[in-house]
N, C-alpha and C positions, 0 to 999 in steps of 0.2 A: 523560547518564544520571544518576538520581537515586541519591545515596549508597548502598550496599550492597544495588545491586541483582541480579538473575540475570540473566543473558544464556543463551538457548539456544541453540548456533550450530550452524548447519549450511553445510555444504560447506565446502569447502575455502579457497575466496578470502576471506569474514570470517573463516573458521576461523584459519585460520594468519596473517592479517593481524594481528586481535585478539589471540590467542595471543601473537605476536611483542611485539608494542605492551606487553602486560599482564604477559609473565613475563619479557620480557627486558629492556625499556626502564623495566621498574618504573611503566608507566603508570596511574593508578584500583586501587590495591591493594589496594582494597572494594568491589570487582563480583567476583561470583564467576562461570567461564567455565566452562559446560556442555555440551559435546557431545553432541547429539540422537543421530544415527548410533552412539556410542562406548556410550551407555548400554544399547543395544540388545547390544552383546557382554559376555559374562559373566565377562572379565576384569579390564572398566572400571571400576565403582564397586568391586569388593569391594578394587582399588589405588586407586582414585582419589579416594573419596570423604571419606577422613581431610586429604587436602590442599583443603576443600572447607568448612573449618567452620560456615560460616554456613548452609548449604543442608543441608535433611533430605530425605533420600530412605527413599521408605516400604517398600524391600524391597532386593532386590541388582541388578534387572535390567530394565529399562524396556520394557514389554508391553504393547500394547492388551489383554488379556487376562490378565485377575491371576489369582495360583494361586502354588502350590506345585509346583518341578518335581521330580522322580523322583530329582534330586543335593540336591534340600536347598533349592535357591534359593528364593526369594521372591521373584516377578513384580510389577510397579505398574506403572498407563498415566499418561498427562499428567493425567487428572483429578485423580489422588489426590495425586501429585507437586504441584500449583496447591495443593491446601485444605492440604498441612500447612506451605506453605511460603507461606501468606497474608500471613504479618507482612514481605514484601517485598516487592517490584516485579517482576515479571518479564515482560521481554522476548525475543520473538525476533529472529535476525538469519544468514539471509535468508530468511525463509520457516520450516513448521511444517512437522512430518512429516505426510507423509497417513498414514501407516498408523495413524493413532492418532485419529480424530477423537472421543474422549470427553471430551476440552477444550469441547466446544461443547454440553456440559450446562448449562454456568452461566459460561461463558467470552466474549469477544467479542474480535476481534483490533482493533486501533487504529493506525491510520498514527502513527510517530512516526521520519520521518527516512528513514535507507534500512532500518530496522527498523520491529517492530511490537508493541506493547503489550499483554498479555494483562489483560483491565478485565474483573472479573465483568458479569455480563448485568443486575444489580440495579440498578450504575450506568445513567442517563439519558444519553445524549450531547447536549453540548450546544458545539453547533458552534463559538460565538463564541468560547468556551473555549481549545475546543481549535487552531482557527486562531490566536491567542492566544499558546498555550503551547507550538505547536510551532513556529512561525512562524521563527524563525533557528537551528533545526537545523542545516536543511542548507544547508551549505557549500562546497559542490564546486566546485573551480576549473577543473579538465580541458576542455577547449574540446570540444563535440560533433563523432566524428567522426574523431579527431587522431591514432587508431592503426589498425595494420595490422588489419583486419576479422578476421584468425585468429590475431590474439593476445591472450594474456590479459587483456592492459590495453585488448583493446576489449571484453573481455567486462564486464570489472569498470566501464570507463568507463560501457556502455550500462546496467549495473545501475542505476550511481551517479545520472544522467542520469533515469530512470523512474523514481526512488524520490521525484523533483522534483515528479513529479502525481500522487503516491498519496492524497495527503490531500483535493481535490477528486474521484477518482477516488472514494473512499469515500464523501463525502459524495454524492456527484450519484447512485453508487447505491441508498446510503441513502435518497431522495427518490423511486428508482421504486418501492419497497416499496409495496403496491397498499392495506394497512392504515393506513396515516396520514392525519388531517386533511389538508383541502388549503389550509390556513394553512400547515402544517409542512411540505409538500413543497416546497411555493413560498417560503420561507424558508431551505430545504437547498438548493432549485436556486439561486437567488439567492447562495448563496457559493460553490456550485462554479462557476457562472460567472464572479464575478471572479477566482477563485485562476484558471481556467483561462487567462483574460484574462488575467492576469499573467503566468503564466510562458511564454506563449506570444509573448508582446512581448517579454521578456526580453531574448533573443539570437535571433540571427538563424538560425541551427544549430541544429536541435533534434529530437529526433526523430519521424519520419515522425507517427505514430500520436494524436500531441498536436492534430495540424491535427484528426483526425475527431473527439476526443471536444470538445475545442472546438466545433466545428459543428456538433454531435447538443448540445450544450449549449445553443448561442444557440438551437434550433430550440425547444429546451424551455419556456423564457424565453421565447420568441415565443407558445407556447399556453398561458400566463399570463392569467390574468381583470389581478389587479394585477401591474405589475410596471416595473421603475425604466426603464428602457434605453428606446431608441426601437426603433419597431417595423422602419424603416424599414434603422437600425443593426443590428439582430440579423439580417433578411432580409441584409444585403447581407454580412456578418461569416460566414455558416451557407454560403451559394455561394461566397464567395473561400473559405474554409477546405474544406471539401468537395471543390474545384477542386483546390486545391494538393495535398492529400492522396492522389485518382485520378493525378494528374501522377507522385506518385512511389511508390506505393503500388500496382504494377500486379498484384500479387498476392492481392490479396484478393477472397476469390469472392463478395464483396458490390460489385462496382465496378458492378456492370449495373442493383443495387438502386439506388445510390447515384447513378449517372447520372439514372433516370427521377426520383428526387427533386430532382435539380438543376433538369431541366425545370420540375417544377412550382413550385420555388423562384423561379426567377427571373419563370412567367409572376404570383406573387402578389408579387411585388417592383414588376413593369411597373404592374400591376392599382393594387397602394397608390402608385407616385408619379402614375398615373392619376389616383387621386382627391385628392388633394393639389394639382394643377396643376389642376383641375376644372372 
């Protein structure tokens, strides 16, 4: 995290992890730690906010709906809270409250880690960059898998674990955006499929869900005018992933889609080493 930044935390597994880490262990004693949920009750900031000094907050109560209420308080949503507290960084971590989407006036969320970066919408994103500079984040040593499926530490493990493909997860959607050049799309697809390619080599453990966006990725790649990879590779890379993914993934009410796609996967697989052998 960048020096004397915010964090907005929500729920309880960052919340009390970071908490713990930050007021007990004297961890980063210049991130100030904010609770989404807490600012929403009307006891929170008018105690909490003096232990808080670097962070300005624009009323007593965190509302999608500002106002005055009928006790006196002063209401602010995330928008107002983001402009007066510019001269900082601020991140969330895990996740953003829905009830308040007037962040996304002039806001944009950004993969950074198992957290996420609030960047006004004026910045450009610029892929290289940001693979770049988040690129040894994350760190997570927990082996995929390794705890009891109803305990907390597999909740937190599979957190830690998905927060590994957010950063190609963002960019590849960023690319279906139907308003971009098709320089820039093919450009965006082009790193979401080697970051996916990476971490999907990685380890051999990993979760279910990575086989399919990998595979929806090389397919992408594959209806590329330019593009690096062989075509031959990304066909055969799009049905073994695919494959693997129905094998254990028998709950997704796309498998019947996902089947008649294999069909026709594999008969333009046949087709192109047809023509190659020719």
């Amino acid at each position: 995290m960048p020096r004397d930044a915010i964090i907005l935390l929500r729920g309880d597994l960052p919340g009390n992890s970071l908490r713990y880490m930050h007021y007990c262990e004297g961890l980063r004693p210049d991130i100030s730690l904010v609770d989404q949920e807490m600012m929403t009750y009307e006891w929170y900031l008018p105690k909490m906010a003096k232990h808080l000094p670097g962070v300005k907050f624009p009323g007593n109560r965190w509302n999608p709906v500002e106002g005055i209420l009928s006790s006196g308080m002063v209401t602010f949503n995330l928008y107002h809270f983001l402009e007066v507290n510019k001269q900082k960084e601020t991140f969330v971590c895990i996740g953003i409250h829905e009830g308040d989407p007037t962040w996304k006036k002039n806001y944009s969320l950004w993969p950074w880690g198992s957290c996420d970066k609030l960047v006004s919408s004026e910045i450009v994103f610029n892929p290289e960059e940001w693979i770049k500079l988040t690129r040894n984040i994350y760190n997570w040593t927990e082996s995929y898998g390794r705890f009891d499926p109803s305990s907390w530490e597999s909740v937190a493990n599979e957190e830690m674990w998905q927060a590994r493909m957010k950063t190609p997860f963002f960019i590849f959607n960023l690319a279906e955006s139907a308003s971009l050049p098709s320089n820039v799309k093919a450009q965006l697809y082009t790193h979401a499929y080697n970051l996916y390619k990476e971490i999907v080599y990685l380890r051999k453990e990993h979760p279910v869900n990575w086989h399919k966006n990998y595979a929806i990725s090389c397919e992408r790649m594959l209806r590329l005018q330019e593009r690096s990879a062989d075509p031959e590779v990304l066909l055969s890379e799009t049905i073994r992933h695919f494959r693997l993914y129905t094998r254990k993934a028998q709950n997704d009410p796309q498998l019947a889609d996902i089947s008649v796609a294999l069909k026709h996967l594999r008969k333009e697989l046949r087709s192109l080493r047809n023509m190659k052998n020719g």
